[in-house]
C-alpha positions in Angstrom: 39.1 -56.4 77.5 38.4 -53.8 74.9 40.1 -50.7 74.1 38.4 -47.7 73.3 39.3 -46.3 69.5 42.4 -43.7 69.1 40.6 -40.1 69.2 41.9 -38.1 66.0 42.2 -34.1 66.6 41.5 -31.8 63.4 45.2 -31.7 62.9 45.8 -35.7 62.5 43.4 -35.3 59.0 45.1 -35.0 55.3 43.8 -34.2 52.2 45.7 -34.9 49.3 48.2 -32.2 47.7 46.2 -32.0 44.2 43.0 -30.5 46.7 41.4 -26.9 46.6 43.5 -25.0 48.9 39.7 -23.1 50.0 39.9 -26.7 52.7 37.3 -28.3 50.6 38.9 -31.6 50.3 38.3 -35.3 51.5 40.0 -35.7 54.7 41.7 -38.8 56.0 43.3 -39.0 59.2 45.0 -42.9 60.5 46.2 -43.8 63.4 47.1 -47.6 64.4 44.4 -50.0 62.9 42.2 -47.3 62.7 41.4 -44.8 59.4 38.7 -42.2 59.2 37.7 -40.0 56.4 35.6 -36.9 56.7 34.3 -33.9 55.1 36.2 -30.8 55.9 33.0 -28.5 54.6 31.7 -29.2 58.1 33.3 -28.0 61.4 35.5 -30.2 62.9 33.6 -32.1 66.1 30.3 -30.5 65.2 27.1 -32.5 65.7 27.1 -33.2 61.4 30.8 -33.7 61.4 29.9 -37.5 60.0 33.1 -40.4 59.7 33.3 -43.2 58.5 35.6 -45.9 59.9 37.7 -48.4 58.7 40.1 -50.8 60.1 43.7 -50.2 58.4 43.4 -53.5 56.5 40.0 -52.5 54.5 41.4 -49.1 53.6 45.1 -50.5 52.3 42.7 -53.2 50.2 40.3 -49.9 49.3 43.6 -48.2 47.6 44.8 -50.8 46.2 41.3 -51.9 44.6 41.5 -47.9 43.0 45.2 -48.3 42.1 44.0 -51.4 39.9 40.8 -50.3 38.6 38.8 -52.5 40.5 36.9 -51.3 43.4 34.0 -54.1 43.6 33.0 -55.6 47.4 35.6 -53.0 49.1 35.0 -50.6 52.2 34.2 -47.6 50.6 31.4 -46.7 47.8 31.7 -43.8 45.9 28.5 -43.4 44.0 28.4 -40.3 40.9 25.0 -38.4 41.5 23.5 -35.9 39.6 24.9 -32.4 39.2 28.2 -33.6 39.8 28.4 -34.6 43.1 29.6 -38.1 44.8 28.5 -39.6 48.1 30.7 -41.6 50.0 29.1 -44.7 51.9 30.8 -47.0 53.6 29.8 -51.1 53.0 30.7 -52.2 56.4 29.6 -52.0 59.9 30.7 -48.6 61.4 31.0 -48.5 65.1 28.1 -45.4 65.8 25.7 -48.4 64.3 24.7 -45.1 61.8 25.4 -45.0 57.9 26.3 -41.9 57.6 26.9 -40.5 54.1 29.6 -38.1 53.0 29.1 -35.9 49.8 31.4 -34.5 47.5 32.0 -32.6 44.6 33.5 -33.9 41.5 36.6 -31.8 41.9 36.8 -33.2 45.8 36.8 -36.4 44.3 39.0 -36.3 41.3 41.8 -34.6 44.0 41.2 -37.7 46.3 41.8 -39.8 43.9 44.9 -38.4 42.7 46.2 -38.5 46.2 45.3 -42.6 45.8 47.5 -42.9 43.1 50.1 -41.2 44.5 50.2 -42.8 47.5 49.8 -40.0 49.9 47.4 -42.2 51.9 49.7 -45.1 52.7 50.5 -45.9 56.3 54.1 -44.8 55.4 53.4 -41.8 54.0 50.6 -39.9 56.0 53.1 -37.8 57.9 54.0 -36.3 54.4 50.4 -35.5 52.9 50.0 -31.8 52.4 47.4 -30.0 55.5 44.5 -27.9 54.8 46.0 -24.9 56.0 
């Protein structure tokens, strides 16, 4: 028997506190097993409005990879490009069968990561990330 993934509603995804108040942030919304990020540059449930997926377990091991400075073989790429942007690809199997690719500024970035190191990601602390208002 399978069970069909939890459906997240725009109000389920956080961005860390350090992000551009303007909503352009990384989004990241968890609920179970199951953690999405998205780009909140795009309408919510539009036909672009790209996730990627992860199980719980990869994305715990993907912030703890950043919190030690070693993000080698883990769920989520984050590749610089020119003109200071980032895209975000994920390295495993997402469930659309599509790789969809999320890009981000270098600001967008730098305020994700903060919210990595301080913990506003965690399972036990996603209820008290800030919301894009």
């Amino acid at each position: 028997m399978t069970s069909s993934p939890p459906a997240f509603a725009e109000r389920d995804f956080r961005k860390a506190s350090a992000s551009n108040p303007d909503k352009q942030c990384v989004r990241v919304a968890r609920r179970g097993h199951r953690v999405e990020l998205r780009d909140d540059k795009t309408a919510f449930g539009a036909r672009n409005d790209h996730r990627l997926v992860f199980t719980d377990v990869q994305f715990d091991a993907f912030l703890v990879g950043v919190r030690s400075g070693n993000t080698t073989g883990l769920c989520l790429e984050m590749t610089r490009r020119t003109g200071r942007t980032y895209v975000f690809r994920s390295t495993v199997p997402q469930p659309s069968g599509a790789d969809p690719e999320l890009q981000f500024t270098e600001a967008e970035v730098v305020a994700f990561l903060d919210g990595i190191a301080r913990g506003e990601f965690d399972q036990d602390t996603i209820t008290d990330m800030a919301v894009c208002a």
